[in-house]
BATIKOL-850660 format. One line per field, with one value per residue (C-alpha): residue number from 1; residue in one letter; x, y, z. Coordinates in steps of 0.25 Angstrom, whole numbers. Layout:
n = (NUM | ...)
res = (a | ...)
c1 = (X | ...)
c2 = (Y | ...)
c3 = (Z | ...)
//
This chain:
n = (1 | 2 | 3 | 4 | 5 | 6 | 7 | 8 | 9 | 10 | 11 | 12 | 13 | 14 | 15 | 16 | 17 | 18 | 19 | 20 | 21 | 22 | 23 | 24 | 25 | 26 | 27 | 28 | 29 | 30 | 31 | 32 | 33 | 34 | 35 | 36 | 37 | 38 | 39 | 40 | 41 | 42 | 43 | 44 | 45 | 46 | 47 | 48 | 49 | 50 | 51 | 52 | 53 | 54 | 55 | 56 | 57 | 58 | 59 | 60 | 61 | 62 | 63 | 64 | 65 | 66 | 67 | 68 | 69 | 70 | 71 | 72 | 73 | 74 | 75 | 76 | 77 | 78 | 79 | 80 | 81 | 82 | 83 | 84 | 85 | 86 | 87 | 88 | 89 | 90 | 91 | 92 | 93 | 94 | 95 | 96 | 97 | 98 | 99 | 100 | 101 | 102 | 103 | 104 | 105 | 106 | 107 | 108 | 109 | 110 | 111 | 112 | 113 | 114 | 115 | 116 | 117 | 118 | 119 | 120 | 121 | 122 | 123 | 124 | 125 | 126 | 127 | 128 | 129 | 130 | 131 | 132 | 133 | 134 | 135 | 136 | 137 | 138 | 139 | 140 | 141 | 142 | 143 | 144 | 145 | 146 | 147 | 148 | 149 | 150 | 151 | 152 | 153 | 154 | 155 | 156 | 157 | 158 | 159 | 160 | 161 | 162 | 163 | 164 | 165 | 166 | 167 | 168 | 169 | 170 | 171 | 172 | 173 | 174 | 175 | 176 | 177 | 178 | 179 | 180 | 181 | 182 | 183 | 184 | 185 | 186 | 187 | 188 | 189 | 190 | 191 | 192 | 193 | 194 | 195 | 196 | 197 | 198 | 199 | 200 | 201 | 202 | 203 | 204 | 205 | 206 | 207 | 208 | 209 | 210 | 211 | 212 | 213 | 214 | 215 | 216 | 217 | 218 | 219 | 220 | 221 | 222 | 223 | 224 | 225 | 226 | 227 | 228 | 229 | 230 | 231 | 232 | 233 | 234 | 235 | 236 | 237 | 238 | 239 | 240 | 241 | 242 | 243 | 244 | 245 | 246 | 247 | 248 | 249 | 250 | 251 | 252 | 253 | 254 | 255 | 256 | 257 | 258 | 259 | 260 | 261 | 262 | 263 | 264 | 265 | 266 | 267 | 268 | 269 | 270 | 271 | 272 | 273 | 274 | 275 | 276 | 277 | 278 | 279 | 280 | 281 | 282 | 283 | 284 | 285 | 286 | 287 | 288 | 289 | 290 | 291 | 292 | 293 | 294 | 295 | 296 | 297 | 298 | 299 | 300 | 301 | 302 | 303 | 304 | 305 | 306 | 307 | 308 | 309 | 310 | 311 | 312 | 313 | 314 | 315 | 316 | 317 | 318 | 319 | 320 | 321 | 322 | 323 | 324 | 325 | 326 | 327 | 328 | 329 | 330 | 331 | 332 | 333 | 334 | 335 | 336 | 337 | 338 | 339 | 340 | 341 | 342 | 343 | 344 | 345 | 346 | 347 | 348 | 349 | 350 | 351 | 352 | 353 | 354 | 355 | 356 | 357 | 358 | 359 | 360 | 361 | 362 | 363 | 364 | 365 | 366 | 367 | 368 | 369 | 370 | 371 | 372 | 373 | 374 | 375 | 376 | 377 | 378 | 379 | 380 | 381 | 382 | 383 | 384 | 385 | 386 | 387 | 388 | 389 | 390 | 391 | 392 | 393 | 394 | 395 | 396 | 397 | 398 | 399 | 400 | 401 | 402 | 403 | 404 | 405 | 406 | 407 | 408 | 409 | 410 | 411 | 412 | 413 | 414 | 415 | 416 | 417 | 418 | 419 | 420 | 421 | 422 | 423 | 424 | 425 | 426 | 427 | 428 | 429 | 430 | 431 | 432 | 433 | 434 | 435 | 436 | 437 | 438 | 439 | 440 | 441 | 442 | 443 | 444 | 445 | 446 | 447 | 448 | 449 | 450 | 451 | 452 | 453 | 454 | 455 | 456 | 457 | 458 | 459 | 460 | 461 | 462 | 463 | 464 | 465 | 466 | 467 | 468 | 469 | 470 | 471 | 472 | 473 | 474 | 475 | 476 | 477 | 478 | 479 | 480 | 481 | 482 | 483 | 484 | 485 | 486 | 487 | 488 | 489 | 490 | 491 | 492 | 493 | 494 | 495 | 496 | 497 | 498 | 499 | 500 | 501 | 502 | 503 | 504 | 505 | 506 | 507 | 508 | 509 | 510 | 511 | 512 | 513 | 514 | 515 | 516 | 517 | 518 | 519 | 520 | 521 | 522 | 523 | 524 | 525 | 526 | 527 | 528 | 529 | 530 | 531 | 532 | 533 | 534 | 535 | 536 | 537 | 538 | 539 | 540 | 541 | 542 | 543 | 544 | 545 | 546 | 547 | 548 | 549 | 550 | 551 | 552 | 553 | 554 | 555 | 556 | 557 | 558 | 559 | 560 | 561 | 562 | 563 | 564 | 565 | 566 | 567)
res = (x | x | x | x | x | x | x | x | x | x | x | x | x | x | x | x | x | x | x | x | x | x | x | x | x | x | x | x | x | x | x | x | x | x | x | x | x | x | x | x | x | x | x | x | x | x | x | x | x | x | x | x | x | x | x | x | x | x | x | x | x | x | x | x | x | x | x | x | x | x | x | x | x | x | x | x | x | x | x | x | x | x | x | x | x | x | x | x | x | x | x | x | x | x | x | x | x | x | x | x | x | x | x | x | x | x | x | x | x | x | x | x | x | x | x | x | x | x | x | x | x | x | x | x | x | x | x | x | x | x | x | x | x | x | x | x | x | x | x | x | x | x | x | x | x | x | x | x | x | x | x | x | x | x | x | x | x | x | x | x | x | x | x | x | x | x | x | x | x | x | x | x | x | x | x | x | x | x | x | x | x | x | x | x | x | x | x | x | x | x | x | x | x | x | x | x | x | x | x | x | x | x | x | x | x | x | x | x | x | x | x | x | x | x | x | x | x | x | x | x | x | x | x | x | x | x | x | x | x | x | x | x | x | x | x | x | x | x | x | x | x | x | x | x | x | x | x | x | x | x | x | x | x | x | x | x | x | x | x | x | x | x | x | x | x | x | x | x | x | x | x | x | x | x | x | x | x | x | x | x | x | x | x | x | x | x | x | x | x | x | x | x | x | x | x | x | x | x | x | x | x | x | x | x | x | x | x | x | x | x | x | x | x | x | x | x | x | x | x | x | x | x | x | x | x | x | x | x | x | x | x | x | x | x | x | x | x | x | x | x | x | x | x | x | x | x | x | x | x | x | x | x | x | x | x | x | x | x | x | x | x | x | x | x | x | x | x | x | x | x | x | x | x | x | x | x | x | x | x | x | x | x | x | x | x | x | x | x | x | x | x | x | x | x | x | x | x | x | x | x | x | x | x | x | x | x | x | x | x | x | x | x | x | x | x | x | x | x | x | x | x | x | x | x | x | x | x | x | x | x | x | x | x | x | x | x | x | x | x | x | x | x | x | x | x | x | x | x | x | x | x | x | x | x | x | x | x | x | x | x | x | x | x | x | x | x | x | x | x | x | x | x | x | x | x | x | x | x | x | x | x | x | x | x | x | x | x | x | x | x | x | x | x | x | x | x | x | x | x | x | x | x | x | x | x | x | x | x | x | x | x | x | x | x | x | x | x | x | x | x | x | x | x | x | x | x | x | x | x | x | x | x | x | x | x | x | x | x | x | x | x | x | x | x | x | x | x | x | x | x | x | x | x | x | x | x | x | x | x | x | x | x | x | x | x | x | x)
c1 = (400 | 395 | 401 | 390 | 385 | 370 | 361 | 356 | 341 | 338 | 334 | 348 | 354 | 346 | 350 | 366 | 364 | 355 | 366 | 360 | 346 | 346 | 345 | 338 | 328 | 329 | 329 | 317 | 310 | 311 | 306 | 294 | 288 | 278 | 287 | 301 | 310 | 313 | 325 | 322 | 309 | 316 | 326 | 313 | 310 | 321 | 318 | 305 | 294 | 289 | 284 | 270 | 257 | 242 | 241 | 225 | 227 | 239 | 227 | 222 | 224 | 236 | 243 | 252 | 250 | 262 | 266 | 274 | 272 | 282 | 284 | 291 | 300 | 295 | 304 | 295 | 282 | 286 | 281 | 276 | 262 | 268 | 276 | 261 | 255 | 267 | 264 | 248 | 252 | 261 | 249 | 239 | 249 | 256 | 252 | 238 | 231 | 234 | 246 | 250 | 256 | 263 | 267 | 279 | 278 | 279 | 272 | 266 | 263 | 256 | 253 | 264 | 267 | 281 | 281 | 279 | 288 | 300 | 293 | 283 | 298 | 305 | 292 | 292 | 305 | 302 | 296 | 306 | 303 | 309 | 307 | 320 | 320 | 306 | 307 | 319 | 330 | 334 | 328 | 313 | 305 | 312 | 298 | 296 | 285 | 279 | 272 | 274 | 278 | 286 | 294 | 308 | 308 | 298 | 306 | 319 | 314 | 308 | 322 | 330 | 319 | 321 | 337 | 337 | 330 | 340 | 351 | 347 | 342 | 348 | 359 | 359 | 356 | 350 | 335 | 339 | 345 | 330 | 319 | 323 | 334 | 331 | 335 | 348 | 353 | 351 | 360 | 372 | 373 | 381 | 376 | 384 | 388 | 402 | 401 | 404 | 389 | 395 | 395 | 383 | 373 | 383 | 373 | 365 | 374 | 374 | 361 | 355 | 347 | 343 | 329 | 320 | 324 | 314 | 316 | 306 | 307 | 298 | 295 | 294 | 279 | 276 | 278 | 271 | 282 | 281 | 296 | 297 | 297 | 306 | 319 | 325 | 318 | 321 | 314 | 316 | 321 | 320 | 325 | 321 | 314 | 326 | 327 | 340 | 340 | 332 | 332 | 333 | 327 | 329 | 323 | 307 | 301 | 287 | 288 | 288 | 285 | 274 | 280 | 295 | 297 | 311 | 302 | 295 | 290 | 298 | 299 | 311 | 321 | 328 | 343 | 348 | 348 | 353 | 356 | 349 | 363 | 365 | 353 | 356 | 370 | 366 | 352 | 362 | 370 | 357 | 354 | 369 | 369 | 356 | 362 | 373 | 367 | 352 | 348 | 351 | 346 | 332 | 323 | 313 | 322 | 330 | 325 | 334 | 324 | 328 | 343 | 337 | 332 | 343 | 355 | 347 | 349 | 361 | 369 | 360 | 364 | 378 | 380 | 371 | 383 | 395 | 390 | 388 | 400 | 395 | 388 | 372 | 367 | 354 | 339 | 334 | 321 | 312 | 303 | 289 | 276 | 267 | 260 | 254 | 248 | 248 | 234 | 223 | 228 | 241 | 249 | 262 | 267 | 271 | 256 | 251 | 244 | 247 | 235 | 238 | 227 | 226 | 226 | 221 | 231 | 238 | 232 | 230 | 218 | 207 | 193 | 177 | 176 | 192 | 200 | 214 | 222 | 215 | 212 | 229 | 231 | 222 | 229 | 242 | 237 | 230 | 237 | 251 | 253 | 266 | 264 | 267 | 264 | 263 | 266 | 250 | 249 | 244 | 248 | 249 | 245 | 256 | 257 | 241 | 238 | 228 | 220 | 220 | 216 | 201 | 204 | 213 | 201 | 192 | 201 | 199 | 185 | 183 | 191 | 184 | 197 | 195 | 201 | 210 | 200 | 189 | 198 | 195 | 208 | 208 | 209 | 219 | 228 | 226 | 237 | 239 | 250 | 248 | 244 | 237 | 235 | 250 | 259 | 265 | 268 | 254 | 245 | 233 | 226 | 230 | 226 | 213 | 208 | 212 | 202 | 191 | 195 | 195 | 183 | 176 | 185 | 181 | 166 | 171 | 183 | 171 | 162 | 173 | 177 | 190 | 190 | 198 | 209 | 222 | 227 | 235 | 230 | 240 | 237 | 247 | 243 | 257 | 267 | 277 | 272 | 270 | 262 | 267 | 258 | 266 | 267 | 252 | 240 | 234 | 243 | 235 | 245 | 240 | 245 | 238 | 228 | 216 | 221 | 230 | 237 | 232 | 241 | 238 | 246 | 256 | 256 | 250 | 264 | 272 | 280 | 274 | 274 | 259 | 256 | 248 | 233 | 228 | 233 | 227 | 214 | 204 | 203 | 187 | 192 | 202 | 192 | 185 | 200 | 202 | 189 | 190 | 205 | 198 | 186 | 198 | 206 | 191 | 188 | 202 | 211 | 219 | 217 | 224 | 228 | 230 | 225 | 239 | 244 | 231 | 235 | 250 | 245 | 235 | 242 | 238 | 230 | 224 | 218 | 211 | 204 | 201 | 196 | 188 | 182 | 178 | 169)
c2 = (165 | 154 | 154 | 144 | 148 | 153 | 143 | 145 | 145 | 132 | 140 | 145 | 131 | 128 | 139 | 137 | 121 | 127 | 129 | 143 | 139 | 126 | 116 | 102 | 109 | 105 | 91 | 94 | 99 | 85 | 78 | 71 | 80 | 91 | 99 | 104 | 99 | 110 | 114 | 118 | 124 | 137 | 138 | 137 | 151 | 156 | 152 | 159 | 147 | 143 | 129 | 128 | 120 | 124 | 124 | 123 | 108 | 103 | 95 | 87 | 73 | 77 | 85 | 97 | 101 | 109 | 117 | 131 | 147 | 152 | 167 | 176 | 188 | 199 | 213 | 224 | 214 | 218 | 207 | 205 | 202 | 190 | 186 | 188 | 178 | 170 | 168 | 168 | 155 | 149 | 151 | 143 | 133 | 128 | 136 | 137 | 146 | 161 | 170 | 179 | 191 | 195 | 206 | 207 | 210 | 194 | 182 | 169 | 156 | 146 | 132 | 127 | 113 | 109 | 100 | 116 | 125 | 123 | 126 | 137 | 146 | 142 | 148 | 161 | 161 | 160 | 172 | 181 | 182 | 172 | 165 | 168 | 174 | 177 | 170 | 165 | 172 | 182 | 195 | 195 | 201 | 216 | 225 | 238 | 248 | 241 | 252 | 255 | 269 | 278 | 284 | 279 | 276 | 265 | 258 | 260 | 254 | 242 | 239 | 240 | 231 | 221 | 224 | 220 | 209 | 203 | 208 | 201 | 189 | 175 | 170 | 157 | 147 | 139 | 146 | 143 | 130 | 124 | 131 | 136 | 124 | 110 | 99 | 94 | 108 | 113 | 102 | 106 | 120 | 125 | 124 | 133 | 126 | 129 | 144 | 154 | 160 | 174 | 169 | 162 | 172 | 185 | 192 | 182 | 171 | 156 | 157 | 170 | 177 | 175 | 178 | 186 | 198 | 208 | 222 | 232 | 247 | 257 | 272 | 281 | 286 | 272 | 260 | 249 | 238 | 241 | 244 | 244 | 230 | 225 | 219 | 230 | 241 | 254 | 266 | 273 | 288 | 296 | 311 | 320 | 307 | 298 | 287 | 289 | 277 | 270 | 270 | 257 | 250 | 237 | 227 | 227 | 214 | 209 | 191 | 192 | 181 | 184 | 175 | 178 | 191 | 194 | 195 | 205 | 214 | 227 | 236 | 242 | 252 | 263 | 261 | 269 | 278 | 267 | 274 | 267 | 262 | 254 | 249 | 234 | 235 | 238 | 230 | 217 | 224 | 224 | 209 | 203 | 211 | 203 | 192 | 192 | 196 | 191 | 182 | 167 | 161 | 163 | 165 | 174 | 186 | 184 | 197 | 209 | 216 | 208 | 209 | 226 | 224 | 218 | 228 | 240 | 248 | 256 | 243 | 236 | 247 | 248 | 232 | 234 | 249 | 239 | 229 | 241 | 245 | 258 | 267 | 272 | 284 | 285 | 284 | 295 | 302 | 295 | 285 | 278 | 288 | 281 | 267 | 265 | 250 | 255 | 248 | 253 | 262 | 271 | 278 | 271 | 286 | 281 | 280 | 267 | 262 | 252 | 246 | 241 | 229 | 224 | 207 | 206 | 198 | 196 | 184 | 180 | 170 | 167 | 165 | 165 | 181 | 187 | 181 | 187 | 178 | 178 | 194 | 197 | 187 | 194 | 207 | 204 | 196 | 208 | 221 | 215 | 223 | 223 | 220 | 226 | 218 | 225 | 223 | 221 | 209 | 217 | 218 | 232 | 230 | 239 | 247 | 247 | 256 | 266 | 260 | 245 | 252 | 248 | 234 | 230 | 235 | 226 | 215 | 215 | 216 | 204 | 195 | 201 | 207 | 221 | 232 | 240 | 252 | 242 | 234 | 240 | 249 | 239 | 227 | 234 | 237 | 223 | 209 | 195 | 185 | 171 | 166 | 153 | 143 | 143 | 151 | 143 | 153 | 158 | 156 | 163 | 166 | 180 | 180 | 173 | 178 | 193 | 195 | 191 | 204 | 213 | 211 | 213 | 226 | 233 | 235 | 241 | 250 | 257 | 258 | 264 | 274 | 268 | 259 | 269 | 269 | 260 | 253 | 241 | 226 | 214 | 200 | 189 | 176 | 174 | 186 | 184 | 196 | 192 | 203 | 215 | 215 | 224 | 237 | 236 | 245 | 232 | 219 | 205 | 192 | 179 | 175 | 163 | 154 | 164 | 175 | 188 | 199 | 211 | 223 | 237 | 250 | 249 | 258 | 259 | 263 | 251 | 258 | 255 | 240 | 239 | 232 | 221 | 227 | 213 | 199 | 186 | 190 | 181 | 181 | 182 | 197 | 204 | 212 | 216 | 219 | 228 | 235 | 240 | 245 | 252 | 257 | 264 | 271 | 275 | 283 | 286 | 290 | 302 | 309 | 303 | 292 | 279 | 266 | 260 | 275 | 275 | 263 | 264 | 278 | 271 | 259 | 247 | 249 | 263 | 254 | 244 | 255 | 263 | 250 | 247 | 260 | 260 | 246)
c3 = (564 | 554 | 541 | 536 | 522 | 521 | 519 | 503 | 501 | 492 | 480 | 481 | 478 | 467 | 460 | 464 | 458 | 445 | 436 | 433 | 433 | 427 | 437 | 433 | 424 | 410 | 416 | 425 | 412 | 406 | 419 | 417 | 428 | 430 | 439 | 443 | 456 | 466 | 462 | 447 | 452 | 457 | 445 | 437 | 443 | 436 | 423 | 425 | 430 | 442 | 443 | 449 | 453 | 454 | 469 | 465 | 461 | 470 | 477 | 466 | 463 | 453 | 466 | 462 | 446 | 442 | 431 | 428 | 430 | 419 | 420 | 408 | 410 | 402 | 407 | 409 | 404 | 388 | 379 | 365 | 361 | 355 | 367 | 376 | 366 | 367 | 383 | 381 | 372 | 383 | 392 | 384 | 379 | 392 | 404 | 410 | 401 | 409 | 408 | 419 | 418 | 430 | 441 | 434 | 419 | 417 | 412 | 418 | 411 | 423 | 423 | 412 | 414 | 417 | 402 | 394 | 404 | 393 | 381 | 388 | 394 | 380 | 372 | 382 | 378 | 361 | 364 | 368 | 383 | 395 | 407 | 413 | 426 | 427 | 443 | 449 | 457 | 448 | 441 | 437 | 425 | 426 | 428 | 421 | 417 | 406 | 400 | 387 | 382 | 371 | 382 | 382 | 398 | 398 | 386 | 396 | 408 | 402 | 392 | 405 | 413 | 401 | 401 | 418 | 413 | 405 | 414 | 426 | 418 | 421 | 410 | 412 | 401 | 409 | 406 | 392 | 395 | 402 | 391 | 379 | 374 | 373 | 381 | 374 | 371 | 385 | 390 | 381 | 385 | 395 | 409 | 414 | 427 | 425 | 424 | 434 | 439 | 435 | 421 | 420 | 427 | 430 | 439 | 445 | 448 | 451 | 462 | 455 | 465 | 479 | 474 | 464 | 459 | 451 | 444 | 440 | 433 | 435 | 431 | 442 | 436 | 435 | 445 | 437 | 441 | 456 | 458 | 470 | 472 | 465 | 469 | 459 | 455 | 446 | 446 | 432 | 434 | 422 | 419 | 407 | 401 | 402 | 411 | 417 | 427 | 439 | 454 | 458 | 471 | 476 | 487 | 482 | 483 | 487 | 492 | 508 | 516 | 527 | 537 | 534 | 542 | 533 | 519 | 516 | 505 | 500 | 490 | 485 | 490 | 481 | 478 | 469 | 453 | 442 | 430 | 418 | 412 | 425 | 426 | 425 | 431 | 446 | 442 | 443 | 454 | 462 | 458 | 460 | 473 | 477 | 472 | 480 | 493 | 493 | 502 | 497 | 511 | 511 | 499 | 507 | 509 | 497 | 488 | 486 | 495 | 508 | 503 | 505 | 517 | 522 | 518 | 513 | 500 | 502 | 507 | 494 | 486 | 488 | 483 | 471 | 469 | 471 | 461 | 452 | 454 | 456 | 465 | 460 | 463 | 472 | 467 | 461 | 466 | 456 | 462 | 457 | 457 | 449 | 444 | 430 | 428 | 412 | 413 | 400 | 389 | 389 | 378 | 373 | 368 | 353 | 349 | 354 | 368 | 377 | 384 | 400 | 401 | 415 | 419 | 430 | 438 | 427 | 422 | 406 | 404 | 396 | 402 | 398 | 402 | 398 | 390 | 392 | 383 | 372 | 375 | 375 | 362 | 353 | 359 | 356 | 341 | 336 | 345 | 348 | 358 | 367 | 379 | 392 | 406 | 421 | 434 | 436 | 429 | 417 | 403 | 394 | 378 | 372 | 357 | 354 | 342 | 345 | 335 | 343 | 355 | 353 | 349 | 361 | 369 | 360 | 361 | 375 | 378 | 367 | 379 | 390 | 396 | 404 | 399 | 410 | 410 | 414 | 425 | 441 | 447 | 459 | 447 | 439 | 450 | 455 | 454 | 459 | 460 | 452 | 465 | 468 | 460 | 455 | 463 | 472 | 484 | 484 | 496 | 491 | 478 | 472 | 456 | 458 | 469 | 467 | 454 | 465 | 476 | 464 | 461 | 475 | 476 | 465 | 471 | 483 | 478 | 467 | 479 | 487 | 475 | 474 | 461 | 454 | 465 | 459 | 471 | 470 | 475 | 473 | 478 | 479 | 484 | 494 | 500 | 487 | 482 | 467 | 465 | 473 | 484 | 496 | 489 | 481 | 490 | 490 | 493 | 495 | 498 | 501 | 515 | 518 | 512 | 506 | 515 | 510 | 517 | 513 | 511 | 509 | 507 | 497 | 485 | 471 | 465 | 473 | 482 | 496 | 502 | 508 | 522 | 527 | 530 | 533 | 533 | 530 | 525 | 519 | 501 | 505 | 513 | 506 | 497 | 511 | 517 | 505 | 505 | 520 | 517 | 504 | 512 | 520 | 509 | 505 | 517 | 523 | 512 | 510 | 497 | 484 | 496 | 488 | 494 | 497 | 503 | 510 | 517 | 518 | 527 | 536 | 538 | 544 | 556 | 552 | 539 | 548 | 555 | 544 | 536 | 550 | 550 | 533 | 537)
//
């Protein structure tokens, strides 16, 4: 038998000769260059940017353009007024002009020139938010409902997702070392290459993990972070109005490959009951055990959920126990039963209102009919509102007087922005990736085409009588998944160039992967596709049948005949 070591993915050795993160990047930063060498561009993920090029220009005169996506990590989406302005500025100063807010309660700056990445993270930073671990092979922005409520529970979930976010973060100084110090001081602090990993990053070690790791909480009566799939997902299980702990599940995740057989989607599995004082102990047991035992070979299948697949949960479980250094109990009964997008008004319980207002897509820019910056800065100038963003790409205006209610309304009908009320179900429950013309790995468009679909749906949902059903439809522009598309009613992924596969039959409340209804379909047919499969639900459904149940029961031939037979 060969005793030969495996063969490490390359990503692995440039962590191992990073020094925790560092590599040559201050010294690329100096370089009189528009762009990054390979090996710093994926320790650049871990400080919370992605360097990219408009793919819309790469055949130009000039060749590739390139410049940076920086993201912020914002636990459970919570951020000031001032923090929002503070973004909206970095936006309109050195990015290119827009602001996304993404699928995971987070914030995207594009188009930032390599000469204004330093000073762009290190003002992110003057605010009291960071970049740190917003990518890269380790824990993510930690999800949680972001509603806002007088209630004790919601306060609880959201502390512990901000308490798991600074648990898990990295502790290198490194992130400190490359943005927020200048040159000369950087150089005299310690680089901690003569330390032992254990002291220097105690949970992640030397080579971090094998690959992205992401966490969400959620309320049983309210699965707004879709739970199920993330790496690590706790259900909150509350008795007599106390949150007593959550039931953990493990191995959610959405990238696949469609021509890598060993990838696929998954959502998670139940482990077991965590009492809420222990929360953060077996949450690094489960992240030291994937560390230990992920795959470090091959990229693709290097997610907890393969590491599942692979030994199953009770083998899964009884590492993450002996790390513990304790046995847990099993999950309880409690499980997700409902969604809330906490999009329009709702009642904050100590006398004041959030409103949820919904971006379509997520995207903040100023145009001739809505103005979406300058609509948000007069809100948080005048209202200073907190501010709460979802999982849809949306953001919820937090602590309005019931006196101010009128003149938030007011405030956006003066930029021309829609107020949820006035916003179509099939819109509202609507997302997209970033997609082309930035995204690397996209093969298709996804935020700029989806607009488009929606509007040639909503004609034929109200003819159908369907325009108040909420069904999910999420669109990415490649098979990673950005935007949860396997477990949404709905799922369209770019596949090949202008050509999607679309899934149907998942579920509303995230807990049901969907399957592939048709694949490779022309942009110019997918709203056709989707009519026919609506048609269907229309004359075939069971009563109080949802869309995605509806689907899920026929399955996939049964649909065709039944959409053959609605023409």
């Amino acid at each position: 038998m060969s005793t030969d070591a495996p063969k490490l993915s390359p990503v692995e050795g440039f962590k191992d000769e990073s020094r925790y993160l560092r590599g040559t990047i201050p010294d690329e930063l100096k370089a009189d260059t528009d762009h990054f060498g390979k090996g710093d561009l994926q320790l650049l993920k871990f400080h919370g940017t992605y360097q990219q090029d408009d793919r819309d220009s790469r055949k130009s005169p000039g060749g590739k353009s390139y410049s940076f996506m920086i993201r912020t990590r914002i636990p459970s989406g919570v951020l000031t007024s001032e923090q929002f302005l503070a973004h909206l500025d970095l936006c309109d100063e050195f990015g290119n002009s827009t602001m996304k807010l993404t699928t995971r309660q987070a914030i995207q700056l594009h188009g930032v020139p390599k000469t204004d990445l330093k000073t762009t993270i290190a003002r992110i930073n003057e605010c009291g938010l960071s970049t740190l671990a917003a990518c890269g092979d380790v824990n993510r922005n930690v999800m949680s409902c972001p509603a806002k409520r007088s209630d004790s529970i919601h306060d609880e979930i959201q502390s512990t997702a901000l308490a798991l976010a600074m648990h898990l973060a990295p502790r290198t100084i490194s992130y400190r070392q490359c943005w927020l110090v200048d040159d000369e001081t950087g150089e005299k602090q310690l680089l901690q290459d003569e330390k032992a990993p254990e002291e220097v990053e105690p949970i992640y070690g030397k080579t971090y993990l094998p690959r992205k790791f992401k966490i969400g909480i959620a309320l049983p009566e309210d699965n707004c972070i879709d739970v199920y799939t993330q790496d690590l997902g706790l259900i909150a299980v509350v008795r007599d109005g106390k949150l007593i702990g959550y039931n953990f599940t493990v191995g959610g995740g959405m990238g696949t490959t469609p021509s890598a057989a060993k990838t696929f989607p998954a959502l998670g599995k139940r482990m077991a009951f965590v009492k809420s004082e222990d929360v953060l102990k077996v949450a690094e047991a489960v992240v030291i055990v994937q560390r230990d035992h992920g795959n470090r070979e091959d990229r693709k299948i290097a997610r907890l959920k393969y590491l599942i697949a692979d030994w199953g949960v009770e083998k899964f479980r009884a590492a993450v126990e002996k790390q513990f250094g304790a046995p847990l109990d099993d999950c309880t009964e409690d499980d997700v039963h409902g969604f809330d997008d906490h999009m329009g008004w709702q009642d904050q319980g100590d006398g004041k209102w959030s409103y949820g207002l919904n971006v379509e897509n997520g995207r903040l820019s100023d145009g001739p009919e809505r103005q979406w910056k300058a609509c948000f800065r007069e809100i948080c100038g005048e209202l200073k509102p907190e501010i709460r963003l979802t999982s849809h790409q949306s953001a919820i205006l937090c602590d309005i007087a019931p006196d101010d209610k009128p003149k938030l309304i007011e405030i956006l009908k003066k930029h021309g922005i829609p107020v949820s009320e006035e916003v179509s179900t099939v819109r509202r429950w609507s997302m997209a990736c970033v997609g082309l013309p930035t995204c690397g790995l996209s093969i298709t468009e996804s935020e700029r085409a989806l607009p488009g679909m929606i509007d040639e749906l909503e004609a034929p949902l109200a003819k159908l009588g369907l325009d108040k059903d909420a069904f999910t439809i999420r669109m990415t522009g490649c098979p990673n998944g950005c935007a949860r598309p396997y477990n949404a009613d709905i799922g369209l992924v770019g596949k090949a160039k202008g050509k999607y596969t679309v899934f149907v039959g998942g579920a509303l409340l995230g807990n049901r992967l969907n399957y592939i209804f048709r694949d490779l379909v022309p942009a110019e047919e997918v709203t056709s596709t989707l009519v026919s499969v609506f048609t269907a639900y229309k004359n075939y459904r069971q009563e109080s049948e949802t869309l995605g149940d509806f689907c899920a029961r026929v399955g996939k031939e049964e649909l065709e005949k039944l959409c053959t037979a609605s023409a």
